[in-house]
ZADREN-407570 format. One record per residue (C-alpha): x, z negated, y negated; residue number from 1. Coordinates in steps of 0.2 Angstrom, whole numbers. Example, Ala and Ser with C-alpha at 12.3 -4.5 7.8 and 13.67 -1.06 7.14 Angstrom:
REM residues 2
> u,w,v,n
> 62,-39,22,1
> 68,-36,5,2
//
This chain:
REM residues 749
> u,w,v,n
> -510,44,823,1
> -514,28,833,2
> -516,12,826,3
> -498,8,836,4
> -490,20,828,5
> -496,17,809,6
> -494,-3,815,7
> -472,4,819,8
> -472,14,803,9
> -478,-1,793,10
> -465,-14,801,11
> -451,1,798,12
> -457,1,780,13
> -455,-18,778,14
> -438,-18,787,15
> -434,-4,771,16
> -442,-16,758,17
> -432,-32,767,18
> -414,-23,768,19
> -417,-14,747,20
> -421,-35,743,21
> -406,-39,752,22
> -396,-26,743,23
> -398,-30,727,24
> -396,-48,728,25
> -380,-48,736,26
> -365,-58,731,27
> -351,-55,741,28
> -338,-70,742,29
> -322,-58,737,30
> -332,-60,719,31
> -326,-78,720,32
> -310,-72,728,33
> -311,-60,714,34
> -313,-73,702,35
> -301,-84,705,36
> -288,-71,705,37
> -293,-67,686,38
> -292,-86,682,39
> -275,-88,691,40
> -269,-72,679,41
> -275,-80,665,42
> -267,-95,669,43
> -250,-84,673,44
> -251,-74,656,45
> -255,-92,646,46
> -238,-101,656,47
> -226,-86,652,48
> -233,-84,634,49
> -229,-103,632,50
> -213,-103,640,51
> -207,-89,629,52
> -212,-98,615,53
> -202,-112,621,54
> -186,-102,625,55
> -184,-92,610,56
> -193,-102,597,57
> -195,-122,600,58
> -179,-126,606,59
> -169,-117,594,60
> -180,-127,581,61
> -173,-143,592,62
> -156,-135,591,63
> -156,-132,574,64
> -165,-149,568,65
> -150,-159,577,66
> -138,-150,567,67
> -150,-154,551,68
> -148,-172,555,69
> -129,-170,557,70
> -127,-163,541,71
> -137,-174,533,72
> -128,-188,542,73
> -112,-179,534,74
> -120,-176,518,75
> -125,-194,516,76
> -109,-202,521,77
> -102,-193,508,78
> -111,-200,495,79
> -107,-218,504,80
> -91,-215,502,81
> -88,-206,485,82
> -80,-193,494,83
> -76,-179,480,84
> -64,-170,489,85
> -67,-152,488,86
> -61,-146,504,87
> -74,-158,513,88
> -90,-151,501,89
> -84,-134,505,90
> -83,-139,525,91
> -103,-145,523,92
> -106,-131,512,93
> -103,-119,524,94
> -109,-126,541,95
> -125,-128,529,96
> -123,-111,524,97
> -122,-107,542,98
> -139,-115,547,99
> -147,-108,536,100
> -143,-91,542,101
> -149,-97,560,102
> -165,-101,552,103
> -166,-85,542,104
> -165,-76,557,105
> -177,-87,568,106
> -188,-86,553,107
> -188,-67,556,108
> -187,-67,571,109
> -195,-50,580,110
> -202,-46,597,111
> -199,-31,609,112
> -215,-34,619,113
> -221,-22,634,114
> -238,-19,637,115
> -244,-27,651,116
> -248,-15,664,117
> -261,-16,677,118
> -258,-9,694,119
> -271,-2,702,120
> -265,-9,719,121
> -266,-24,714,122
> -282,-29,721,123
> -289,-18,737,124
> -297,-20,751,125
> -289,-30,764,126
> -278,-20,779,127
> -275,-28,796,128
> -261,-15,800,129
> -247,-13,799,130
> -247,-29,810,131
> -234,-47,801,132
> -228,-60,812,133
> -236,-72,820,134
> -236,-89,809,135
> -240,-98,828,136
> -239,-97,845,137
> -236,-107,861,138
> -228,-100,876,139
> -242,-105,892,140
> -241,-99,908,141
> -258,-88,913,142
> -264,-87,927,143
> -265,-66,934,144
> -283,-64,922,145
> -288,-75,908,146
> -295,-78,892,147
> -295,-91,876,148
> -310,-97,869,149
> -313,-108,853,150
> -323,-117,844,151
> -316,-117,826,152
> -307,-133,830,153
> -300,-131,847,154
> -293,-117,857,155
> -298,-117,877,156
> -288,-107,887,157
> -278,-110,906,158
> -261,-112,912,159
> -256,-103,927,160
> -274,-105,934,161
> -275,-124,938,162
> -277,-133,922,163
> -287,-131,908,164
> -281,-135,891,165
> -287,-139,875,166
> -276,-135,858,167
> -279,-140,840,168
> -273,-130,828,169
> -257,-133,827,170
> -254,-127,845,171
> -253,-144,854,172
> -260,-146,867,173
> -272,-161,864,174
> -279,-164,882,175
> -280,-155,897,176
> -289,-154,916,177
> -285,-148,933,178
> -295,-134,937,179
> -299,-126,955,180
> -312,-113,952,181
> -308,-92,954,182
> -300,-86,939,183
> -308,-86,923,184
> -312,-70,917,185
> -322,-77,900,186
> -323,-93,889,187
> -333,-95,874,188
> -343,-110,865,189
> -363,-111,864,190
> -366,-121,848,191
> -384,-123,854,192
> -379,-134,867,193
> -362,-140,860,194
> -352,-138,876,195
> -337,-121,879,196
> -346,-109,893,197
> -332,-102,905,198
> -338,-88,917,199
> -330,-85,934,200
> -331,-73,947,201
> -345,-82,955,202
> -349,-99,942,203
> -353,-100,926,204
> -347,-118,920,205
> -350,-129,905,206
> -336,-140,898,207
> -338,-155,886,208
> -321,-155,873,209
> -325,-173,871,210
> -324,-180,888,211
> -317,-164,897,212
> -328,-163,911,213
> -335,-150,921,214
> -353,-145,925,215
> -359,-131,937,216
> -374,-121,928,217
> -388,-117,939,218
> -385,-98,939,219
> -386,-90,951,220
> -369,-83,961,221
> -376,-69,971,222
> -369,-54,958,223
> -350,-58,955,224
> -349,-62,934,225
> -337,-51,923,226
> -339,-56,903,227
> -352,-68,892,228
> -358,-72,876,229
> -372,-82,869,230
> -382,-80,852,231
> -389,-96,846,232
> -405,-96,859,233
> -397,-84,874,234
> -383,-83,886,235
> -379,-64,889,236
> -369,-62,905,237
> -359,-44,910,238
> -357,-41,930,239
> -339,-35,937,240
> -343,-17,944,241
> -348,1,941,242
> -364,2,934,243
> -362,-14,923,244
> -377,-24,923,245
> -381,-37,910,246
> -391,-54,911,247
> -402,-66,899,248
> -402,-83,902,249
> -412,-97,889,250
> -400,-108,882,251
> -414,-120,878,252
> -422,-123,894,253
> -410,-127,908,254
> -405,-106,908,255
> -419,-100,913,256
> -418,-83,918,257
> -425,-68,905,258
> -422,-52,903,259
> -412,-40,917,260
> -403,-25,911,261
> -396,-12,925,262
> -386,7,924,263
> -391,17,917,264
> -400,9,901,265
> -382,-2,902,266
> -370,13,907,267
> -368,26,919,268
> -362,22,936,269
> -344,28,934,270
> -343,17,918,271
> -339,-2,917,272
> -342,-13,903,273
> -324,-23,897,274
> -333,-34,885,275
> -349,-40,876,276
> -349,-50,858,277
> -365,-55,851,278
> -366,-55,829,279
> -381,-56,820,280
> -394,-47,834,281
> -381,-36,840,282
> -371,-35,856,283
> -355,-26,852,284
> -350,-16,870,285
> -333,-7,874,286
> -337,3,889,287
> -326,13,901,288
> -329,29,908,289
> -317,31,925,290
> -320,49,927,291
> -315,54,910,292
> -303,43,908,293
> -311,38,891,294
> -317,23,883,295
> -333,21,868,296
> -336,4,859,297
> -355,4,855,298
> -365,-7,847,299
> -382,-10,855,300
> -398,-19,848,301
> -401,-36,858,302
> -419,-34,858,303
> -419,-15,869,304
> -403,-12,869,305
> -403,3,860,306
> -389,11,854,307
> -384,6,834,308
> -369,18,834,309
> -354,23,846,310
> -335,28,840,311
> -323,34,854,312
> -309,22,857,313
> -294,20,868,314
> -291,11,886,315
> -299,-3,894,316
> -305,-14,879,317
> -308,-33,872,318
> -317,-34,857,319
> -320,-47,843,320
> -328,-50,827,321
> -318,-52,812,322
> -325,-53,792,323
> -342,-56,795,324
> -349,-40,803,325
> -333,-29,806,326
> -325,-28,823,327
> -307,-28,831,328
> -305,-17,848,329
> -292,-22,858,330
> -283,-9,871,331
> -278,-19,886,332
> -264,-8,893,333
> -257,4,880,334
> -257,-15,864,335
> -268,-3,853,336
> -280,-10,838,337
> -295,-3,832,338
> -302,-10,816,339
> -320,-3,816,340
> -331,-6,801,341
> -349,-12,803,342
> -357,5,803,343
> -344,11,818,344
> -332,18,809,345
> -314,19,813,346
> -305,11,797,347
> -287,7,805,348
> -278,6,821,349
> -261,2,825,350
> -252,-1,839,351
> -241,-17,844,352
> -228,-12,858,353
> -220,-26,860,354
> -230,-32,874,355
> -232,-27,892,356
> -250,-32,890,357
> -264,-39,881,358
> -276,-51,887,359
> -289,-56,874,360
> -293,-57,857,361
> -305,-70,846,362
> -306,-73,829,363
> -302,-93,822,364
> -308,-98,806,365
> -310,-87,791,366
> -293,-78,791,367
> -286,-78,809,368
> -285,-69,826,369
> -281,-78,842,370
> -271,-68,853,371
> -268,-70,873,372
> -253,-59,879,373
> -246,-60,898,374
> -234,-74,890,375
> -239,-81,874,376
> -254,-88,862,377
> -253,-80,844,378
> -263,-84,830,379
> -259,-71,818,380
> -255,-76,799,381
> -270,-76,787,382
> -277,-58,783,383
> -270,-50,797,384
> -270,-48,816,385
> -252,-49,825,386
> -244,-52,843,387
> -226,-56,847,388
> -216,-57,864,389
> -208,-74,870,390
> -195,-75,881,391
> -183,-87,890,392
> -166,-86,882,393
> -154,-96,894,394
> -138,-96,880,395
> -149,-102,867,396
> -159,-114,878,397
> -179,-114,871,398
> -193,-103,870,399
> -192,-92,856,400
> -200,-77,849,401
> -188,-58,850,402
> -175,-67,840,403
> -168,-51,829,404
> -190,-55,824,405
> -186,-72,823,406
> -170,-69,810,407
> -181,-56,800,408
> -197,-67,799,409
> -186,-83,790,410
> -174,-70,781,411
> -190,-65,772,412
> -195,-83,768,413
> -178,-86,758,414
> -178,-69,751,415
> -198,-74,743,416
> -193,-90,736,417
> -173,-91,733,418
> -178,-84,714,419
> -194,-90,713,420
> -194,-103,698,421
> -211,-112,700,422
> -219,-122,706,423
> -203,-134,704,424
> -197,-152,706,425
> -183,-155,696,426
> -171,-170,700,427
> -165,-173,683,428
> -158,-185,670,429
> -162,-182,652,430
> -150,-188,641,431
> -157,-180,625,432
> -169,-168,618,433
> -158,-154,622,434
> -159,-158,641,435
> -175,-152,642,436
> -174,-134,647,437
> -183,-121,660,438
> -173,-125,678,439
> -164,-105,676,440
> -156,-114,662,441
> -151,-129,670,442
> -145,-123,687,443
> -144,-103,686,444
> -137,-100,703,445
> -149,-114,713,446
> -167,-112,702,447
> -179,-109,715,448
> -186,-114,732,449
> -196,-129,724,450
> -180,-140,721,451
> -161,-139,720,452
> -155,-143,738,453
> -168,-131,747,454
> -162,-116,735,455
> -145,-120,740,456
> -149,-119,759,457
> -161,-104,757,458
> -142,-96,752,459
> -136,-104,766,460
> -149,-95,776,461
> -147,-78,766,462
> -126,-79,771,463
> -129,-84,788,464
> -143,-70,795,465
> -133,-58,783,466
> -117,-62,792,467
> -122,-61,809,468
> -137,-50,808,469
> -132,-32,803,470
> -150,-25,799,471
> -153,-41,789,472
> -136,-40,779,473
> -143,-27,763,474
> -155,-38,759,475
> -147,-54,763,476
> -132,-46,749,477
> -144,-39,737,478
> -152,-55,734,479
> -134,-67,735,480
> -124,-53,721,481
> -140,-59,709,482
> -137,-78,713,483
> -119,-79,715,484
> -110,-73,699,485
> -97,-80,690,486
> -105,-86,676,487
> -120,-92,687,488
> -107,-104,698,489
> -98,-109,681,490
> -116,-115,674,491
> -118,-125,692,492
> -103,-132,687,493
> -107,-138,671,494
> -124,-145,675,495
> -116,-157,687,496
> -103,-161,678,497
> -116,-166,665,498
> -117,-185,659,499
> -128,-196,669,500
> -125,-185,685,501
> -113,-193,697,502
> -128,-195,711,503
> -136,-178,708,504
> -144,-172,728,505
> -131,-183,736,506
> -127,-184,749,507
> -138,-169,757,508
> -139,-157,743,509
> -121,-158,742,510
> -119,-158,760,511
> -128,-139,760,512
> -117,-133,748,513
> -103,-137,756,514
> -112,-126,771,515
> -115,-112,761,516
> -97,-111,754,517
> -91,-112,776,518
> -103,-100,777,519
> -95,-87,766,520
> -76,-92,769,521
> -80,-86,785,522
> -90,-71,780,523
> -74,-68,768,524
> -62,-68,780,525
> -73,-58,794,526
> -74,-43,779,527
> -59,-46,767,528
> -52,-29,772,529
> -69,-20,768,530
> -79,-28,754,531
> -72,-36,739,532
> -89,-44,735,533
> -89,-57,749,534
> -73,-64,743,535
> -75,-64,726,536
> -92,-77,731,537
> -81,-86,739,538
> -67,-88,725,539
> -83,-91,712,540
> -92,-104,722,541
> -75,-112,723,542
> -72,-125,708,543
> -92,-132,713,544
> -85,-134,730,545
> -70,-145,723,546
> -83,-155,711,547
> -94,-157,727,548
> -78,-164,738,549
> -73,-177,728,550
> -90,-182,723,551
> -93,-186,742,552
> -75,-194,742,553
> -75,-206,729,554
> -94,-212,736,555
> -90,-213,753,556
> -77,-229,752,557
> -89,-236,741,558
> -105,-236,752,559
> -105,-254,761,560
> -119,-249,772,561
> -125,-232,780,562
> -141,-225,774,563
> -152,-224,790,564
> -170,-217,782,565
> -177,-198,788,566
> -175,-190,772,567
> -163,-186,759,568
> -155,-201,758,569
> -147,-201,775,570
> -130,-204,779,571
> -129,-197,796,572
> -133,-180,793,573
> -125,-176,779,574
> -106,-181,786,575
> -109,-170,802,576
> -113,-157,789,577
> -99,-158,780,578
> -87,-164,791,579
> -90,-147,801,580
> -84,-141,782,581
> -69,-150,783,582
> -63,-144,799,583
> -66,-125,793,584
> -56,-127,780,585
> -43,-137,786,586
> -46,-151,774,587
> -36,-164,783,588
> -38,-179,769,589
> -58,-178,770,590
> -59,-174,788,591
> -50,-192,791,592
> -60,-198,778,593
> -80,-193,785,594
> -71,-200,802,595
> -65,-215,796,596
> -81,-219,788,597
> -91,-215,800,598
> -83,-225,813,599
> -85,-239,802,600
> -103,-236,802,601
> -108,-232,817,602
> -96,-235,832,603
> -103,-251,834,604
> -121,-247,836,605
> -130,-251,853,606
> -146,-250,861,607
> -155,-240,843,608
> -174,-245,843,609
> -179,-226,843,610
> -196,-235,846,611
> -197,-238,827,612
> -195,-219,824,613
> -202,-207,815,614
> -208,-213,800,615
> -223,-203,794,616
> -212,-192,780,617
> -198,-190,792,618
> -188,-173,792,619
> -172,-182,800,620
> -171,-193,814,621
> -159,-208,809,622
> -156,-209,827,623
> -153,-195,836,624
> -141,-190,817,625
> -130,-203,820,626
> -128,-199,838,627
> -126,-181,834,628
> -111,-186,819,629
> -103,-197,832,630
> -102,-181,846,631
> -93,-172,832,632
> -82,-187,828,633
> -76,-192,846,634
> -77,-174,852,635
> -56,-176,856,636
> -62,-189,868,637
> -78,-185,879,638
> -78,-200,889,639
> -76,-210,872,640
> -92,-201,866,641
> -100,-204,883,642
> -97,-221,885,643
> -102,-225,865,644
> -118,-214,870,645
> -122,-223,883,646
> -123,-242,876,647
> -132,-234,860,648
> -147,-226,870,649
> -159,-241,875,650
> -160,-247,892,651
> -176,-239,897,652
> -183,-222,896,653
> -185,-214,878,654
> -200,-218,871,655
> -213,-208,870,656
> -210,-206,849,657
> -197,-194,853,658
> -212,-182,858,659
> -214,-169,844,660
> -227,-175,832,661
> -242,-170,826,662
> -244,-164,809,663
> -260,-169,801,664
> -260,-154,785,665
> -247,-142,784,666
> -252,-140,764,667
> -245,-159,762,668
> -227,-157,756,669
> -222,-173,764,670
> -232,-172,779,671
> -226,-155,784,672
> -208,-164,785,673
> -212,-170,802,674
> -211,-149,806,675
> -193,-151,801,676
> -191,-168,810,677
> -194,-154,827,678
> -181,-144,823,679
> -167,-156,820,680
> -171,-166,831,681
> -171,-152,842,682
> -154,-145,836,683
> -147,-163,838,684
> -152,-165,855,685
> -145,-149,861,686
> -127,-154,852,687
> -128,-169,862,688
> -133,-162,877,689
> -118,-150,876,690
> -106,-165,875,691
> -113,-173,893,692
> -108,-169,908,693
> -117,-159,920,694
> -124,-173,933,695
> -128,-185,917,696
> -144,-192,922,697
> -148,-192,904,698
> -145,-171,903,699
> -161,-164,910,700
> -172,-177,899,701
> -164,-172,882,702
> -164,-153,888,703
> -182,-156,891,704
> -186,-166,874,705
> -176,-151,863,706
> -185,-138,872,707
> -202,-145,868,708
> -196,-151,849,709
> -192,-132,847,710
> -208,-124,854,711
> -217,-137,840,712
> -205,-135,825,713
> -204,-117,828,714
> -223,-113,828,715
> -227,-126,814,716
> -219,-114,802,717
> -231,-106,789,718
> -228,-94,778,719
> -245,-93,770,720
> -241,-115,764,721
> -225,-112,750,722
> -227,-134,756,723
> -215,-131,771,724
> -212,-113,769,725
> -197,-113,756,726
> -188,-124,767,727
> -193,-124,787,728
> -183,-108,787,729
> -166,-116,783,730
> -170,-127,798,731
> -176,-114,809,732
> -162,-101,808,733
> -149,-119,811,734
> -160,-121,826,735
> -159,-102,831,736
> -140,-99,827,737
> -136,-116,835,738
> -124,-119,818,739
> -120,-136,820,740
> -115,-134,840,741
> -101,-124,840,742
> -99,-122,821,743
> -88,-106,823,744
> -100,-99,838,745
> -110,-82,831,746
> -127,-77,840,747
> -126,-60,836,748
> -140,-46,840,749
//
C-alpha cells in the first residue's frame, strides 16, 4: 500500500473519529422546543389545578362567609334589640341551620378526578404536508421567468420584468428600481460581500439593498447563465443547455475565475440541471433527463462533485433548503413537493393544485417558505410550506386569495378562539367580593376571543360564513348551538344588567351584537321552514338585543360631542353598524334616532384634516367612518351625500397617510390594530365609492386606495399571533362579504 493511500485511509479515519465527537455531543434545539413545551404543561396543570380550587372551594368559602356575616348581623341585632320573639330565633336558627349544611358538605367535599392522559401524538416530528394557508402573500406581476431571493430581512424579486422590488416582511414593498436587463432567471444574497447576486442570461449583477444600485460583475458572458449560488467564499454558476456546466468564481477577490465543471462529470448531454443550492459543502442538484422523461435530485460534494446520494423525483425542479440540512423539491409544472431528509430520503410529498405553475421556492427565517407562483408571493404559515391562487374578482373589487379558501381560513380563526377562555382582558367592574369570578361565569355566551366584543363578533363571523357559505355551515352550527343557549343569553342578560354596568363595551361591543342578532334574523328567516334551531337563537338572543337598544338610545341624546378616536370609543362606526340593524328590523323609532344624531354630529363637517390620521393604535379611521355613516344616512338623497362629500374631503389630493401602514410587530396587540385600520378602511372606501357617480373625479382614487388597503390588511393577517388573530378575522370576512355595502347583499360561493 502506498504512502497515498495509507495517508486517505488515515484522513477517512479522522473524518470517523470527527463525525462519532460530533455525535455524542449533539444538542438538538427541539430539546429546548422540548423543554418549553413541558414548562408550558406544567404551567397549564398548575392554572387549571388553581382554578378548580377557586371554583369549587374558595368562592363557596366567600359565599358562605358573606352569609356568616349576615347572620351574624342578624344575630346581633337581635340582642340590640331584645328581640325574644320566637318566630324570629327560629327564622335565624334555621338559615343557620342551613349554612351549616353547605359547610358540612364543602367540608366533605369529594372529587371525581380523571387521570390525565398523555397522547402520544402529542409531540412528533414536524409534517410540511398536508399543505395550510398561506398567512401572506402579495399579488405582483412577474415577468415570463423569475425568481425571489432574500436575505432574512428582505425579499427581492421583479414585477412584470422592469422593476426590481424589495419587500420586508410584511409584504410591502419598501423600495423598488427600474430594471432593463434579460430576465432573471436566479437571485440570491452573498453574505461575504453583503450585496443580492441576480444571474441573467448573459450578466451576473450585484445589488446593494441600501442604496439599490446596480453593478455589472466582471464575468464573463460568452456562455448564457441558468442558476447560482454562493457558499460563504464561492459563487457557483449553472449554464442554460444540455450538458449543464457549472462554474466557480472567488467571492473574495473580484471573482476570479476557479474551478470549471463540464458533462459528463455535471450530467449527461440529454440532461439539464434546474437548480443548484449550496449547505454546509454540499451542492444540492435537481437534474432532468429529457429522453426519459425523469428527473433525480442529487446531492454532490463541492470539493469533486462526487455524488452524496440521488432520490428520483418528479418534473423540472427548484429546490431549497429547509431545517438546517433537509431539503424541499419543487415540481415546476405538475405543483408537486418533495420533502427530502438530509440522507436523500423521500419523507413526504404532496401536491398543491391550485396553481397553473410554480416558479421558485426559498426558505425565510426559521419557519417559513417563500413561494413565487405565476401570480402571487406566498410565504407559508410557520412549520409548514403552502401556495394559494389569487385572482381579480371584479364584483368584489380587490385582490383576494380563492374566496371559498378565504371564508375557510378566517371561519377556522373564530372556531379556534370563540371558546377559548385565556388569555383574557376582562372589562369589568367589581362591586364586591362576589364579582370576582372566572369570565365563563361572568359572560357564558361571550367568554373567549381575548375580550367581550371580539367574542361577540367572532359569532358574528361564525352566523355569517355559516349562512352564506354551505360547506362552512356544520361547523359554523356546531360551534354557535354551544354558545347560543338559552340559559347562556339569559346569563348575558344578567351580567349587563349588573350594578355599575350602564357603559359596558359601549358603543362598539354593543354595536356587534346588534350585528350578530341581523345576522341570525336573517339566517332565521332564510331557514325558518327547515330548522327550528336558527330561530330559536334568534328568539334567545332577543331580550339582550332589547337591553342593548335601549342602552344605545338613552346614551345617544346625552352624547354632546361625537367621539372621533380609532378605537373603541368611536362614534361613527358604531351608528353605521347599528343603524344598518335598525333598518333590518324595521325599528322606525331608533333608525330616526342614529339619524338624527348623526346629522347633528356630522352634517356640518368640512374640509377633515385626514392629514392628522392614523394614530399609531388606530383600528378605525375617524374620517373615512364618518363619511361612511353619512352615505348610509343620506342614502335617499345621493346628490345630498355628494355635495356633503364633497365639502368634507380637503381641497387637495388625499394625503399620503391614507397609504396602508406599516406594522412594526405583528405580536404587539395594539400595533397590530393598524392591520384592522386596512380593512376598514378598505370596506369604507368601497361603500363610498359605491354611492359616487361613475365620472366622479374622486372614484378611481378611492377605488385605488381600497384596493391597496385590502391587499395590506388581508395579508397582515396571522394566525400563528392570537395578538391580531382572534379578531382580524371579523374584519376580514366584512371586507370579503362587503357586509356593510349592501347590508342584505350575500356573496355566496
Amino acid at each position: 500500500m502506498t504512502s497515498s493511500n495509507n495517508e486517505n485511509l488515515r484522513h477517512l479515519a479522522d473524518t470517523v473519529d470527527q463525525l462519532a465527537v460530533r455525535l455524542s455531543s449533539i444538542q438538538p434545539s427541539c430539546l429546548e422546543q422540548l423543554e418549553q413545551w413541558r414548562e408550558a404543561a406544567y404551567r397549564s396543570i398548575d392554572q387549571y389545578c388553581e382554578r378548580k380550587r377557586h371554583e369549587l372551594i374558595e368562592m363557596k368559602q366567600v359565599h358562605y362567609r358573606q352569609e356568616l356575616n349576615q347572620l351574624q348581623q342578624k344575630v346581633n341585632q337581635l340582642i340590640a334589640n331584645h328581640d325574644d320573639r320566637q318566630d324570629h330565633y327560629d327564622s335565624v336558627n334555621h338559615d343557620i341551620q342551613l349554612v351549616e349544611v353547605k359547610i358540612n358538605e364543602l367540608e366533605h367535599l369529594r372529587l371525581k378526578v380523571h387521570p390525565l392522559s398523555i397522547d402520544e401524538h402529542l409531540i412528533t416530528r414536524r409534517h410540511l404536508f398536508p399543505l395550510t394557508h398561506p398567512y401572506r402573500m402579495i399579488h405582483l406581476k412577474t415577468s415570463l421567468e423569475s425568481a425571489v431571493g432574500t436575505n432574512d430581512k428582505h425579499l427581492l424579486v421583479d414585477r412584470e420584468g422592469k422593476h426590481l422590488c424589495l419587500l420586508d416582511r410584511n409584504l410591502v414593498i419598501v423600495n423598488e428600481i427600474s430594471f432593463t436587463h434579460d430576465g432573471i432567471h436566479s437571485v440570491f444574497w452573498a453574505s461575504t460581500i453583503g450585496q443580492f447576486i441576480i444571474v441573467t442570461c448573459k450578466n451576473i449583477l450585484l445589488l446593494d439593498e441600501k442604496t439599490m444600485t446596480l453593478e455589472k460583475c466582471p464575468i464573463s458572458s460568452k456562455v448564457d447563465w441558468w442558476r447560482g449560488t454562493c457558499s460563504e467564499d464561492t459563487l457557483f454558476l449553472l449554464t442554460i443547455e444540455w450538458g449543464s456546466s457549472i462554474y466557480e468564481f472567488n467571492l473574495g477577490s473580484s471573482f476570479k475565475a476557479g474551478k470549471e465543471w463540464h458533462s459528463p462529470v455535471t450530467c449527461k448531454k440529454n440532461e439539464v440541471m434546474g437548480d443548484i443550492k449550496y449547505n454546509s459543502g454540499f451542492l444540492a442538484i435537481p437534474i432532468f433527463n429529457r429522453h426519459r422523461d425523469e428527473s433525480r435530485f442529487e446531492l454532490r460534494s463541492v470539493i469533486n462533485l462526487d455524488c452524496i446520494w440521488s432520490i428520483r423525483v418528479h418534473g423540472r425542479c427548484r429546490c431549497c433548503q429547509i431545517d438546517v440540512d433537509q431539503w424541499l423539491v419543487m415540481d415546476h409544472d405538475d405543483c408537486r413537493f418533495f420533502h427530502i431528509s438530509a440522507d436523500g430520503k423521500l419523507l413526504e410529498a404532496g401536491k398543491y393544485d391550485q396553481h397553473e405553475q410554480l416558479e421558485d421556492i426559498i426558505p425565510w427565517g426559521k419557519d417559513s417558505i417563500v413561494v413565487l407562483t405565476k401570480k402571487i408571493n406566498v410565504i407559508s404559515s410557520p412549520s409548514t410550506t403552502v401556495m394559494a391562487t389569487t385572482e381579480e374578482n371584479d364584483n368584489n373589487r380587490h385582490m383576494t386569495t380563492n374566496l371559498s379558501s378565504l371564508r375557510r381560513r378566517f371561519a377556522s380563526l373564530a372556531l379556534s378562539c370563540i371558546h377559548r377562555e385565556y388569555p383574557n382582558k376582562i372589562a369589568h367592574i367589581l362591586t364586591s367580593d362576589a364579582d370576582v369570578q372566572a369570565p365563563h361565569h361572568l359572560t357564558p355566551a361571550f367568554f373567549g376571543c381575548f375580550d367581550w366584543h371580539s367574542a361577540v363578533h367572532g359569532h358574528w363571523l361564525l352566523a355569517r360564513l355559516g349562512r352564506i357559505d354551505k360547506n362552512l355551515t356544520y361547523e359554523c352550527r356546531q360551534a354557535l348551538r354551544q354558545s347560543l343557549t338559552k340559559e347562556n343569553l339569559e346569563g348575558e342578560v344578567t351580567y349587563l344588567s349588573g350594578e355599575q354596568r350602564q357603559t359596558f363595551e359601549r358603543p362598539y361591543g354593543l354595536a356587534w351584537l346588534l350585528q350578530l342578532v341581523m345576522e341570525l334574523d336573517e339566517w332565521a328567516e332564510e331557514e325558518k321552514e327547515s330548522s327550528e334551531e336558527i330561530l330559536q337563537w334568534r328568539e334567545n338572543i332577543r331580550s339582550l338585543e332589547l337591553i342593548v337598544v335601549n342602552r344605545l338610545s338613552s346614551w345617544l341624546p346625552k352624547l354632546s360631542h361625537p367621539v372621533r378616536s380609532g378605537e373603541h370609543s368611536q362614534t361613527a362606526f358604531a351608528l353605521g353598524l347599528s343603524l344598518d340593524y335598525a333598518r333590518h328590523v324595521n325599528n322606525s323609532i331608533f333608525e330616526q334616532l342614529i339619524e338624527q344624531h348623526s346629522l347633528r354630529f356630522f352634517s356640518s363637517d368640512k374640509l377633515y384634516p385626514f392629514i392628522y390620521e392614523p394614530s399609531g393604535e388606530d383600528f378605525l379611521s375617524a374620517g373615512l367612518a364618518e363619511a361612511d355613516l353619512m352615505r348610509r344616512v343620506m342614502y335617499k338623497n345621493n346628490q345630498e351625500f355628494l355635495q356633503w362629500f364633497n365639502e368634507f374631503l380637503p381641497r387637495t389630493n388625499l394625503p399620503s397617510s391614507l397609504e396602508p401602514p406599516s406594522i412594526a410587530d405583528p405580536t404587539d396587540p395594539k400595533l397590530i390594530h393598524l392591520a384592522g385600520l386596512c380593512l376598514s378602511r378598505a370596506w369604507m372606501l368601497e361603500g363610498i365609492v359605491e354611492s359616487l357617480p361613475e365620472n366622479s373625479e374622486q372614484r378611481n382614487q378611492l377605488y385605488e386606495l381600497s384596493k391597496r388597503n385590502a391587499q395590506a390588511g388581508l395579508t397582515a393577517i396571522d394566525e400563528s399571533h392570537y395578538e391580531g388573530g382572534h379578531w382580524l378575522g371579523t374584519f376580514a370576512v366584512y371586507l370579503i362579504t362587503r357586509r356593510g355595502i349592501h347590508p342584505n347583499e350575500i356573496n355566496k360561493p
